[in-house]
LUMKOL-536692 format. One record per residue (C-alpha): x, y, z. Coordinates in pm, whole numbers, padded with zeros to 5 digits, always signed. Each point is the difference from the previous one (the first is absolute). Example, Ala and Ser with C-alpha at 12.3 -4.5 7.8 and 13.67 -1.06 7.14 Angstrom:
+01230-00450+00780+00137+00344-00066
***
This chain:
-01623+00150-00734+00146+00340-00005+00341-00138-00106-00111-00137-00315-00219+00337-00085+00376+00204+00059+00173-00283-00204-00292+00049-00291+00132+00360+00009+00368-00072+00029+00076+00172+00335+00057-00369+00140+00192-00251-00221-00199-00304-00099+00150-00257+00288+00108-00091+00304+00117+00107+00218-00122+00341-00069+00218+00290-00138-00105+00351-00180+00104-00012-00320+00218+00324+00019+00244+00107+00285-00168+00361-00066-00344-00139+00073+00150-00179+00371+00181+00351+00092-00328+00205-00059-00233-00247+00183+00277-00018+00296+00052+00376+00002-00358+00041+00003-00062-00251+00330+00098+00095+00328+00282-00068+00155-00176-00257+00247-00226-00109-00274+00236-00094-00187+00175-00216+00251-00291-00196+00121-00053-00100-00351+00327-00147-00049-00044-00158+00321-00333-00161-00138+00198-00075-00290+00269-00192+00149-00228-00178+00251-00230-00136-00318+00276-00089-00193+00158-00219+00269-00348-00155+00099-00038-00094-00388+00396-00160+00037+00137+00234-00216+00385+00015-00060+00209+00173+00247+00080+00298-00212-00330+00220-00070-00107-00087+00374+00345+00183+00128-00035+00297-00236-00343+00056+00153+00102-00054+00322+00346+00224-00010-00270+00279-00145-00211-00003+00309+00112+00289+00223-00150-00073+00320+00239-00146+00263-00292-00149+00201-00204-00177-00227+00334-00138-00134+00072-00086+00359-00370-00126+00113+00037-00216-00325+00331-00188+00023-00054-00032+00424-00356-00089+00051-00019-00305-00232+00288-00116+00187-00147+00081+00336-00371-00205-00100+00195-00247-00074+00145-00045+00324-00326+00070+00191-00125-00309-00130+00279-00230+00004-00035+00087+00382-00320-00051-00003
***
């Protein structure tokens, strides 16, 4: 797993969830992604941390770091709007 190779090296700290191990190291690999990039990977972030129940607070700093107004929209509407597709049936 890649994680564990960058933990072996201390970029990533040794558990979970997953941090660098310096603030420097985060700023240069975030300043180094683009812009969108960067976003969708939060958005990943926050949608695997909720799907593995994690706590409330890592999933809304990855999700108050994701930049794009639609997929922030698309994802808080259309789960709601499934939902009510099948209740309807």
């Amino acid at each position: 797993m890649a994680a564990g190779a960058l933990a072996q090296v201390h970029l990533l700290g040794p558990d979970e969830p997953l941090s660098f191990t310096h603030l420097l190291i985060g700023t240069v690999v975030a300043a180094d992604m683009a812009s969108f990039s960067r976003s969708s990977a939060h958005r990943r972030a926050a949608g695997l941390l909720a799907g593995s129940r994690a706590s409330a607070s890592p999933v809304a700093t990855h999700q108050t770091k994701d930049t794009d107004p639609l997929a922030r929209l698309a994802e808080t509407t259309m789960p709601a709007k499934s939902e009510a597709c099948v209740s309807q049936g």
